[in-house]
C-alpha positions in Angstrom: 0.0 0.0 0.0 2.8 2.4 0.0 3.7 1.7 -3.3 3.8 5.3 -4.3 5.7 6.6 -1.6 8.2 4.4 -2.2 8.4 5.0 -5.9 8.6 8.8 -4.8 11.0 8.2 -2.5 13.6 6.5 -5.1 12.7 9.7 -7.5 13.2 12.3 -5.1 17.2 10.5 -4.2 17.5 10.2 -8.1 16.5 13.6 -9.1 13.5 12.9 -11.5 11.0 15.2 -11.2 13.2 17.9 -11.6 14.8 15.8 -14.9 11.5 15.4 -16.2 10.5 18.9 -15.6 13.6 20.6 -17.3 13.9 18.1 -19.7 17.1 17.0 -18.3 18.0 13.1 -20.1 21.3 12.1 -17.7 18.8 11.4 -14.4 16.6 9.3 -16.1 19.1 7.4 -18.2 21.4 6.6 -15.1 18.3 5.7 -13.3 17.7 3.1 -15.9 20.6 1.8 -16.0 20.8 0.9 -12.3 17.3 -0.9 -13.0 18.5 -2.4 -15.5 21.7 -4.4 -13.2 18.6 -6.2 -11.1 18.7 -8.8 -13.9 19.3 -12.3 -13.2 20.2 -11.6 -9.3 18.6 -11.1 -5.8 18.1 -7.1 -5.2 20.3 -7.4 -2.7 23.2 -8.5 -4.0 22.6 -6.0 -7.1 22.3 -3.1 -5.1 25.1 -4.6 -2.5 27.4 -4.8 -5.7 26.5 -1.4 -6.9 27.0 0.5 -3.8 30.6 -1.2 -3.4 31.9 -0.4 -7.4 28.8 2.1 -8.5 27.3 1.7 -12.0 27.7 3.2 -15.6 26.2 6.8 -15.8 25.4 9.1 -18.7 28.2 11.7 -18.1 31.1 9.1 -17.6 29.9 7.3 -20.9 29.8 10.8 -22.9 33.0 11.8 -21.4 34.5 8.8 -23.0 32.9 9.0 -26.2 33.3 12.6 -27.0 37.4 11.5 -28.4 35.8 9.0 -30.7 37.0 5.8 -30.1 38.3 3.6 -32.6 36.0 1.0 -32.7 33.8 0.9 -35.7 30.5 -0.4 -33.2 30.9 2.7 -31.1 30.1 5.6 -33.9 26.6 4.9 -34.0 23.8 3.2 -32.3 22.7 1.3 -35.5 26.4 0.0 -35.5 26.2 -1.4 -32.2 25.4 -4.8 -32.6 27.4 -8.0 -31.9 30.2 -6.3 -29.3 30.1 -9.4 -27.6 32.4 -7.9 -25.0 33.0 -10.3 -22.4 34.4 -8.9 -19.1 36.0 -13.1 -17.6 38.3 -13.3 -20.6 38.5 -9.4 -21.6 37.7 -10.0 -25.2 35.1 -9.0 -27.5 34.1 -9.2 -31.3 36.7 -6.6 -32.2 39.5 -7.4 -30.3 42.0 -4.9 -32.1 40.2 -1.6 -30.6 39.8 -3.6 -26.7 42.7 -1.7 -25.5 41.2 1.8 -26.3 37.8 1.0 -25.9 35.8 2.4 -22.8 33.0 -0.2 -22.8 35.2 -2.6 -20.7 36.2 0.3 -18.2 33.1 0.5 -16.2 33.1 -1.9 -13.2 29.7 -3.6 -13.5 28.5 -6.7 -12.3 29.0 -8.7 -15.9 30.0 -7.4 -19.5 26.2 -8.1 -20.9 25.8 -4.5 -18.6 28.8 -3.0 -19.9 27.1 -3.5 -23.4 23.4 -2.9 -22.6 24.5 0.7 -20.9 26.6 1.6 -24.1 23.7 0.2 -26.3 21.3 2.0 -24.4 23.4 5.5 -24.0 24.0 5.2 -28.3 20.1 4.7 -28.6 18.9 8.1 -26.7 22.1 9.9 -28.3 21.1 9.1 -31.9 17.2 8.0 -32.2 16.2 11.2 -29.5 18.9 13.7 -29.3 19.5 13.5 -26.4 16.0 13.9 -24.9 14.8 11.1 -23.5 11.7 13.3 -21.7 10.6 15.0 -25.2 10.9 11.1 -27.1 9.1 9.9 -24.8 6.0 12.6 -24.9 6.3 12.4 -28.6 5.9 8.2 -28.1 2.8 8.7 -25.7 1.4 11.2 -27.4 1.2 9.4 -31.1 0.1 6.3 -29.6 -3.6 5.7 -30.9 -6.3 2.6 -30.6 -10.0 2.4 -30.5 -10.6 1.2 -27.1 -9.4 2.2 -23.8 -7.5 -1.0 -23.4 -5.9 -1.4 -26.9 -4.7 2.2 -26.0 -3.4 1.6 -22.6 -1.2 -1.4 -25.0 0.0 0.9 -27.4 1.5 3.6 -25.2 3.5 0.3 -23.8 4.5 -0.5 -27.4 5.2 2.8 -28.5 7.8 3.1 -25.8 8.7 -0.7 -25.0 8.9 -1.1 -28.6 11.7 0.7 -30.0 13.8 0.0 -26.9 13.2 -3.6 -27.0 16.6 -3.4 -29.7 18.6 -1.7 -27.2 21.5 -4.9 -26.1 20.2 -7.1 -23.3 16.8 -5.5 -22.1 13.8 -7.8 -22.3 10.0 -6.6 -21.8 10.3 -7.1 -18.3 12.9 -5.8 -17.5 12.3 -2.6 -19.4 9.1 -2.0 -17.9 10.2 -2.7 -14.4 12.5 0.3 -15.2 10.5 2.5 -16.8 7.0 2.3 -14.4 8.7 4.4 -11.6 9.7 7.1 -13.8 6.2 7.5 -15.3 4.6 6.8 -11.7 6.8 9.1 -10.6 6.6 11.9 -13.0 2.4 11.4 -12.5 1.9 15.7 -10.9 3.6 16.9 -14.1 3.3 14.1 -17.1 -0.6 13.0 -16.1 -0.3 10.9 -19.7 3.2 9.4 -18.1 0.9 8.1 -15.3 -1.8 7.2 -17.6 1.0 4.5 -19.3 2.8 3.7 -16.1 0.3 2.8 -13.7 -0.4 -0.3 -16.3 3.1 -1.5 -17.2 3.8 -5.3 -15.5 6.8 -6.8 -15.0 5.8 -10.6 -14.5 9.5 -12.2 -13.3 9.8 -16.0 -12.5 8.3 -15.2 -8.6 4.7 -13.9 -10.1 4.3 -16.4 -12.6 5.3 -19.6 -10.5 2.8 -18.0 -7.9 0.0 -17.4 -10.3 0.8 -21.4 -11.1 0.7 -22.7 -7.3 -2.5 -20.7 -6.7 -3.8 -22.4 -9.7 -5.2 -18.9 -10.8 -3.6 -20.3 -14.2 -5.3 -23.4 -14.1 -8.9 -21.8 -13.3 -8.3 -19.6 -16.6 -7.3 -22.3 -18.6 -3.6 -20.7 -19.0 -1.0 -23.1 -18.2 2.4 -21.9 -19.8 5.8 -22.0 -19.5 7.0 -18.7 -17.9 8.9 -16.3 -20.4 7.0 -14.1 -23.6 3.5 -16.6 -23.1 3.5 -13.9 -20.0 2.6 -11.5 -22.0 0.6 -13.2 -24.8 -2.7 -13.4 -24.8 -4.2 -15.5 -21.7 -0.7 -14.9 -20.2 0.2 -14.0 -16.8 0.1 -9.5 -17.6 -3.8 -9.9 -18.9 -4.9 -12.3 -16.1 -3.1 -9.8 -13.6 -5.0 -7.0 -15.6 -8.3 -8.4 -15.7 -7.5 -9.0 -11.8 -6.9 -5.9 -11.3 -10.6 -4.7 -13.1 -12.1 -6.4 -9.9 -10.0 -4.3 -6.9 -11.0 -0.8 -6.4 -7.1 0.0 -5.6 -8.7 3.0 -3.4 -9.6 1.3 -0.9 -6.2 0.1 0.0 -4.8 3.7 -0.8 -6.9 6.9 -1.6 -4.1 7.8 -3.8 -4.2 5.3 -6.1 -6.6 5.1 -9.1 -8.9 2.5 -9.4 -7.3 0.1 -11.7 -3.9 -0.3 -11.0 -2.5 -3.1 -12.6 0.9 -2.1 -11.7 0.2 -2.5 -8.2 -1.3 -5.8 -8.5 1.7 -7.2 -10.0 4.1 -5.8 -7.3 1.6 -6.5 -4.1 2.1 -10.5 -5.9 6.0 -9.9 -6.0 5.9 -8.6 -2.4 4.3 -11.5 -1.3 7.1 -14.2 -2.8 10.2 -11.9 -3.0 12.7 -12.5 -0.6 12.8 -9.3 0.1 9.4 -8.7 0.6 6.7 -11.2 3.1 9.3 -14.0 1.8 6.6 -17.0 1.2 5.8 -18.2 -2.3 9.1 -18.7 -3.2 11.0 -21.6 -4.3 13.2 -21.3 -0.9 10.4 -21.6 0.6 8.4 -24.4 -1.4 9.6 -28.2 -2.4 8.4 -27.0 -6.2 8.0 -30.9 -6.8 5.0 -31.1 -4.2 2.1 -28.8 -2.5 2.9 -26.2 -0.8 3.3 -27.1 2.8 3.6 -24.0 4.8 0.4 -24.1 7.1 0.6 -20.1 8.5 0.3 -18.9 4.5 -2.6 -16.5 4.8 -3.9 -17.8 1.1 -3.7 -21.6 2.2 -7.5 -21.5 2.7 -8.2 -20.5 -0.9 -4.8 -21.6 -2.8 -4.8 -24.6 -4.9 -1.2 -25.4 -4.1 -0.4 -26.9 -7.3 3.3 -28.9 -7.8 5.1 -26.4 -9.7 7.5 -29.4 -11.3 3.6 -30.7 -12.2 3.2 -28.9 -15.8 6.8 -28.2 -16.2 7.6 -32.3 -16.7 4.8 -32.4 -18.8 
């Protein structure tokens, strides 16, 4: 329920409103960037790792573009493509520029970041001009459909959609990143809010749980977890049409009635680690029911086998 305070919190100690405001890109990009180094890893260990060796931001990667380095992938965005840096064995798929390159100098946690923040700086420097803010009320602002749900899906395309080719993001990921920022930006960008308020990001912990509740069973959606989340009958519209049936203010007067974004995180919450730590493989022999008895769903949960459908 304090969803929004948190998200507020995060953009007051990263500087977004004001960014979004002036029309300022480096805040937002570095925020990205940070959300993007939750991939494949606990939050705790990504933020632990960042607070100890920091993460790529937009001035140090213009600083060491603006002497042009020698590489060939680095001129342009649309060049960017097969870097393949690898930060184990230092190499990469041009191996002659490696010494001068600056990709490899940032200390992430694994070279895929090292490329996906270079990919990502090239793509606002080239396909926006540098202005992330105006790209992306141009992106919201063209997006049209007939109904009020084939709308609220193509604002997410019009801005998921073109990122989608930056290096090493995935439609999770990218809207895990971008909802705060939108949610965040909601006093002075009411159309940001509009789009953010419904972006999901279903991970591994919300889909295995919409399994063991058998909430995909009842709507006839078994699937293996990955882009079926987000297909028709996946995990995002089940959450979505969920969401139809919550009046959201009655857990918060500040939130609007439908808030599918909510939804989605009050399911994370439930199972993360970090969160009320109990649907959660940790937790759960995946290869039988459930078993823990104080579970305030166990009443109504179906506590399916997760290994049930996967060794089918």
């Amino acid at each position: 329920m304090s969803l929004l305070d948190e998200i507020d919190t995060e953009a007051r100690q990263m500087g977004l409103l004001p960014a979004v405001s002036l029309g300022k890109t480096p805040p937002i990009f570095d925020w990205l960037v940070a959300a993007f180094s939750y991939q494949g890893i606990s939050d705790r260990v990504a933020r632990d790792y960042m607070a100890k060796h920091g993460t790529a931001t937009w001035a140090e990667i213009a600083t060491s573009l603006q002497t042009v380095p020698s590489c060939p992938r680095l001129q342009r965005y649309w060049a960017y493509e097969a870097c393949r840096y690898d930060q184990a064995s230092r190499s990469c798929s041009e191996p002659d520029h490696i010494d001068g390159c600056p990709v490899p100098r940032h200390r992430l946690r694994n070279g895929r970041l090292n490329q996906t923040a270079y990919s990502l700086f090239l793509f606002v420097r080239d396909l926006t001009d540098s202005d992330l803010v105006g790209w992306i009320d141009r992106q919201l602002a063209t997006a049209a459909a007939v109904s009020a749900s084939d709308l609220e899906a193509a604002r997410q395309e019009a801005l998921i959609g073109p990122l989608r080719n930056v290096y090493g993001v995935s439609d999770k990921i990218l809207k895990m990143a971008l909802s705060p920022v939108l949610i965040g930006a909601r006093t002075i960008r009411p159309l940001w809010y509009e789009a953010g308020k419904v972006m999901m990001a279903v991970d591994t912990l919300v889909h295995n749980f919409l399994h063991r509740t058998g909430i995909l069973g009842e709507c006839g959606a078994f699937h293996a977890y990955g882009p079926a989340c987000y297909q028709q009958n996946g995990c995002a519209e089940i959450i979505r049409a969920i969401s139809e049936r919550i009046d959201a203010r009655a857990l918060n007067p500040r939130f609007p009635v439908v808030f599918p974004r909510f939804v989605q995180h009050a399911i994370w919450r439930f199972c993360a680690a970090d969160g009320l730590n109990l649907c959660n493989g940790n937790r759960i022999d995946d290869r039988k029911a459930c078993e823990i008895s104080y579970c305030y769903l166990r009443q109504k949960c179906h506590r399916t086998p997760l290994k049930l459908y996967k060794n089918q």
